[in-house]
SETILO-970761 format. One record per atom (N, C-alpha, C, O, CB): residue in three letters; x, y, z. Coordinates in steps of 0.02 Angstrom, whole numbers, plus 50000, padded with zeros to 5 digits. Glycine has a CB too. Example, Ala and Ser with C-alpha at 12.3 -4.5 7.8 and 13.67 -1.06 7.14 Angstrom:
ALA506604971650390;ALA506154977550390;ALA506604983550390;ALA507124983450423;ALA505654977650452;SER506424988850354;SER506844994750357;SER506455000250394;SER506705005750402;SER507044997050286;
This chain:
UNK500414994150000;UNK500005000050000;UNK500435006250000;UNK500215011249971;UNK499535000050060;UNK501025006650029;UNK501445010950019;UNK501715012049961;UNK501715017649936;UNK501825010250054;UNK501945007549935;UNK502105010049855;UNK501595014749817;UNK501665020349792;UNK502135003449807;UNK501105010649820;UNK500555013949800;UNK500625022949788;UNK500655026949741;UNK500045011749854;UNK500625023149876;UNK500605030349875;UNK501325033949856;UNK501295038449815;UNK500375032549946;UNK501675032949872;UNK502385033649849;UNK502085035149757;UNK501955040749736;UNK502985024949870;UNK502055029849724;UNK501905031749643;UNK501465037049648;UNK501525040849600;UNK501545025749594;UNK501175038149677;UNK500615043149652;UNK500865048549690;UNK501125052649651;UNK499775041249667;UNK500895049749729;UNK501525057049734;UNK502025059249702;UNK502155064849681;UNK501905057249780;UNK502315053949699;UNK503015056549628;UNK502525057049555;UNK502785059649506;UNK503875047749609;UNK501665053849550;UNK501575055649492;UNK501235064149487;UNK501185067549436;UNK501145049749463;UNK501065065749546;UNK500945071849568;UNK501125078349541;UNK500845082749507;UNK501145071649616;UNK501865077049578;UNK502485080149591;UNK502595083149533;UNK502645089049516;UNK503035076049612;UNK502635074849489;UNK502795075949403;UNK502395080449376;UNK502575085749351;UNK502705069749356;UNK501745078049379;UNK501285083549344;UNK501435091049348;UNK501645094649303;UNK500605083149372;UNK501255092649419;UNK501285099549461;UNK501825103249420;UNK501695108649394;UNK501515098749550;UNK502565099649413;UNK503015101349398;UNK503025106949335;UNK503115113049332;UNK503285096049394;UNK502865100149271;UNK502725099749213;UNK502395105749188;UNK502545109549142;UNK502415094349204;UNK501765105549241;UNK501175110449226;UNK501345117849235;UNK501115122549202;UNK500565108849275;UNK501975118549305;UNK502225126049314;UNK502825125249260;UNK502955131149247;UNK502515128449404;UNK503025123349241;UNK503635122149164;UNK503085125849117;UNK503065130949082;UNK503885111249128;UNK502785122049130;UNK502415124549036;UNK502155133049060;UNK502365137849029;UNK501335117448998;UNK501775133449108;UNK501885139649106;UNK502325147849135;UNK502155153549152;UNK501465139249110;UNK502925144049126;UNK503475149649136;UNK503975150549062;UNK504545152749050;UNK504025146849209;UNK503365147249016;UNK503935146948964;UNK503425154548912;UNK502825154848901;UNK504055136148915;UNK504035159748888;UNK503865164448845;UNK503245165748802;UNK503105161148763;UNK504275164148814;UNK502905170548802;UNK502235169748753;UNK502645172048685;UNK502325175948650;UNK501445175748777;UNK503065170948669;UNK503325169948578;UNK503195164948577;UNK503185161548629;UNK504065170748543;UNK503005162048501;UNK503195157448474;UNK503765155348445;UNK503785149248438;UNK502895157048449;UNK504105157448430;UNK504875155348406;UNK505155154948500;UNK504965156448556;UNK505395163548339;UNK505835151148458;UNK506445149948513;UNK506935155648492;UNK507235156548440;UNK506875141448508;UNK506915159748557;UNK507725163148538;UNK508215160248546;UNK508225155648588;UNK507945168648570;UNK509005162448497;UNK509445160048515;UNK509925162148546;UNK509775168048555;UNK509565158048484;UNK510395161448567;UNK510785162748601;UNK511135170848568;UNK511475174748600;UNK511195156148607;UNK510995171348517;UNK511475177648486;UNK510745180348516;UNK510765181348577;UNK511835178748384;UNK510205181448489;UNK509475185248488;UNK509555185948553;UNK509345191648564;UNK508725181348463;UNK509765183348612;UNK509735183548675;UNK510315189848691;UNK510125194448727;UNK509865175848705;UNK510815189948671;UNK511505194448698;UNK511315198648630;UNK511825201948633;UNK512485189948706;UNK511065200548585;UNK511025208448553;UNK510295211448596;UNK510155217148578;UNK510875208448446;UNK509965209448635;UNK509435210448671;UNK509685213048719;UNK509485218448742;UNK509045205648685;UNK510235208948746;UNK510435212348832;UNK510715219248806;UNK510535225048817;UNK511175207048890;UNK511295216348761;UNK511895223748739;UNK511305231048708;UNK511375236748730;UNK512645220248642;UNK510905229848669;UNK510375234948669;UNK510205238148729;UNK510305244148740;UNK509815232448645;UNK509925233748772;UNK509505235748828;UNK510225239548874;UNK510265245048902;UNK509015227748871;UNK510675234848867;UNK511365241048923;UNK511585247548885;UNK511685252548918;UNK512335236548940;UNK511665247648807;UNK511705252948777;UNK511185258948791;UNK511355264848796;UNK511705250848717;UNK510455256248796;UNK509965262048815;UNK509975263448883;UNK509605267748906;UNK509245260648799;UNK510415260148921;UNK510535262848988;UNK509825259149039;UNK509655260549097;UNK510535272748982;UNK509535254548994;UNK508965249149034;UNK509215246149088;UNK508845245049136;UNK508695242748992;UNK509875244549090;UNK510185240549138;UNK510765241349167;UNK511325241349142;UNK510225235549120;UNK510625242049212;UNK511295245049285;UNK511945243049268;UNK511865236949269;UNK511215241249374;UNK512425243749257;UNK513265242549243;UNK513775242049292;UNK514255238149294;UNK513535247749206;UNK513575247249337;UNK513985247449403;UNK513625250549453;UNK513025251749449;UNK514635251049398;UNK514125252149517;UNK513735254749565;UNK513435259349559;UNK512895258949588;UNK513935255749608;UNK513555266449520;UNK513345273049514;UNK512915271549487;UNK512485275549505;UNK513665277949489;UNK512575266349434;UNK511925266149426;UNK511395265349470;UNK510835267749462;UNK511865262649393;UNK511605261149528;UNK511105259949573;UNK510855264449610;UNK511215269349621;UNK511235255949609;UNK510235264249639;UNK510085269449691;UNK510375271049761;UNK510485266349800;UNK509525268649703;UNK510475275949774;UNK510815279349829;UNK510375275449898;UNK509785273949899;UNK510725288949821;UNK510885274649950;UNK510585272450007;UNK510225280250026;UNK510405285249996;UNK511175268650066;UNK509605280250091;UNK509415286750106;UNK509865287750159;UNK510055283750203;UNK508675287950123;UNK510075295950146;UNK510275296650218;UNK510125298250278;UNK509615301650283;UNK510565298850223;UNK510505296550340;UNK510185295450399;UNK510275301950443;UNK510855303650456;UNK510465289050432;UNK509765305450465;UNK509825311550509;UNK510255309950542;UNK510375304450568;UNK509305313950547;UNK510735318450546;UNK511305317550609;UNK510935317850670;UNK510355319850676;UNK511895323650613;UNK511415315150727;UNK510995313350780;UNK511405319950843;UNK511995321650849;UNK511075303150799;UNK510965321750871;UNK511285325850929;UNK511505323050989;UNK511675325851041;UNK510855330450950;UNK511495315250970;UNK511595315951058;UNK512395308751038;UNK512515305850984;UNK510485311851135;UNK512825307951116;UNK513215301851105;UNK512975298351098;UNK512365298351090;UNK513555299651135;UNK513425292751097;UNK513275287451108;UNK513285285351180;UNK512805281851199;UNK513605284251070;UNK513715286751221;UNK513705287551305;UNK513165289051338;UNK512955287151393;UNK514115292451330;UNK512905293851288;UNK511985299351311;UNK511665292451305;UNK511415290151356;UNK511495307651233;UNK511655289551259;UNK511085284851243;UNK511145278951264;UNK510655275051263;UNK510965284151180;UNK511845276851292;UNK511845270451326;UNK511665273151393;UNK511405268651427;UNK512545266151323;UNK511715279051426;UNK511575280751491;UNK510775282151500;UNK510385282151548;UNK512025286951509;UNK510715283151445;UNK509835283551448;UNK509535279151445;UNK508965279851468;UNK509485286451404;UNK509785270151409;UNK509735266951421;UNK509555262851495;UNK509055259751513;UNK510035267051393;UNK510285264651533;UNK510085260451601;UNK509835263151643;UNK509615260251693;UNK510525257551636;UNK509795271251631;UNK509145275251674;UNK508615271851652;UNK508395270251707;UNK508995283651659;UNK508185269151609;UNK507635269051589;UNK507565259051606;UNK507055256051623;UNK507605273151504;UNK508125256851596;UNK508155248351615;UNK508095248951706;UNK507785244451734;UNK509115243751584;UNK508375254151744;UNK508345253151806;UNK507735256251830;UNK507545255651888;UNK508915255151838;UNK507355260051777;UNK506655263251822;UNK506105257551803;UNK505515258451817;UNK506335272651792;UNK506355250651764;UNK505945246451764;UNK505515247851690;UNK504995244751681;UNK505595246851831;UNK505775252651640;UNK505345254851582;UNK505615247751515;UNK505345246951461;UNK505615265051557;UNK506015245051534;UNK506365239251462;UNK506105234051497;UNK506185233551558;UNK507375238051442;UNK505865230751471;UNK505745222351485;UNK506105219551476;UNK506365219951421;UNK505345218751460;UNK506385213651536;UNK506885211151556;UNK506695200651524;UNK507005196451491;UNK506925214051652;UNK506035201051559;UNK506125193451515;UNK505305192351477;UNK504965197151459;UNK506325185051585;UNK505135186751470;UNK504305187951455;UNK503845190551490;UNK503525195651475;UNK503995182951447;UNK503785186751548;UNK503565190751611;UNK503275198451611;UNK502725200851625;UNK504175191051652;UNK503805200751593;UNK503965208251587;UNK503195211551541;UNK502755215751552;UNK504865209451534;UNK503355207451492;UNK502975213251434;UNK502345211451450;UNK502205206051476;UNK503105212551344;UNK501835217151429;UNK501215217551447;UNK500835217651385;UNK500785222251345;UNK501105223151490;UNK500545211051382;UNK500285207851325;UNK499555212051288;UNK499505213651229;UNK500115200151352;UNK499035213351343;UNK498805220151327;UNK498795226051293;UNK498445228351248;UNK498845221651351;UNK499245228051324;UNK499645233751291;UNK499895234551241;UNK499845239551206;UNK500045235251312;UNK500345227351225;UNK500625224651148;UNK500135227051088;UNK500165231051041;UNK500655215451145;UNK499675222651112;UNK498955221851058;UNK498725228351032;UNK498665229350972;UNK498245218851098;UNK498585233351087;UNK498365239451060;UNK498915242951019;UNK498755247750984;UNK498115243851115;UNK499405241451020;UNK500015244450989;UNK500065242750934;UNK500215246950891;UNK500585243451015;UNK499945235250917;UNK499905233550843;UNK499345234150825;UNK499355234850764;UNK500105227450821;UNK498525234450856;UNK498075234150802;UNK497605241750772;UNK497075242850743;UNK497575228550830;UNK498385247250807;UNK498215252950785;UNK498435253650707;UNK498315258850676;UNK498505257950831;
């Protein structure tokens, strides 16, 4: 009985396969070839369709300067961990509270 199912999963599989094959394949009818393929790309990089190097890519955004240290902010840190405001283990967090926070 196991075989059984075994064949008919791998005949599945096969199908499923087959069926996403057939449709990832091009709405032309012809086959391109390999040249039709690279005067397509070299066109498309000549019109500047396609990125070459880094300066083509987009710029990361930049990040506001910050006014304060880093000393400021680790010290504000354990002011705020010792007045009990950071949650320390699960316990801690207030599940309540969570909720309204995300289902705003």
């Amino acid at each position: 009985m196991q075989a059984k199912s075994l064949i008919a999963a791998l005949f599945a599989i096969t199908t499923a396969t087959s069926a996403f094959a057939q449709s990832a394949a091009p709405a032309t009818s012809q086959q391109l070839t390999r040249a039709d393929v690279t005067a397509e790309y070299v066109r498309a990089r000549n019109a500047g369709e396609i990125a070459t190097s880094e300066v083509d890519y987009p710029k990361t955004p930049a990040t506001a300067a910050s006014n304060v240290t880093r000393e400021q902010v680790m010290a504000e840190f354990y002011a705020a961990r010792k007045a009990g405001l950071i949650p320390q283990t699960e316990a801690d967090f207030d599940v309540a509270q969570t909720a309204k926070h995300v289902v705003k």
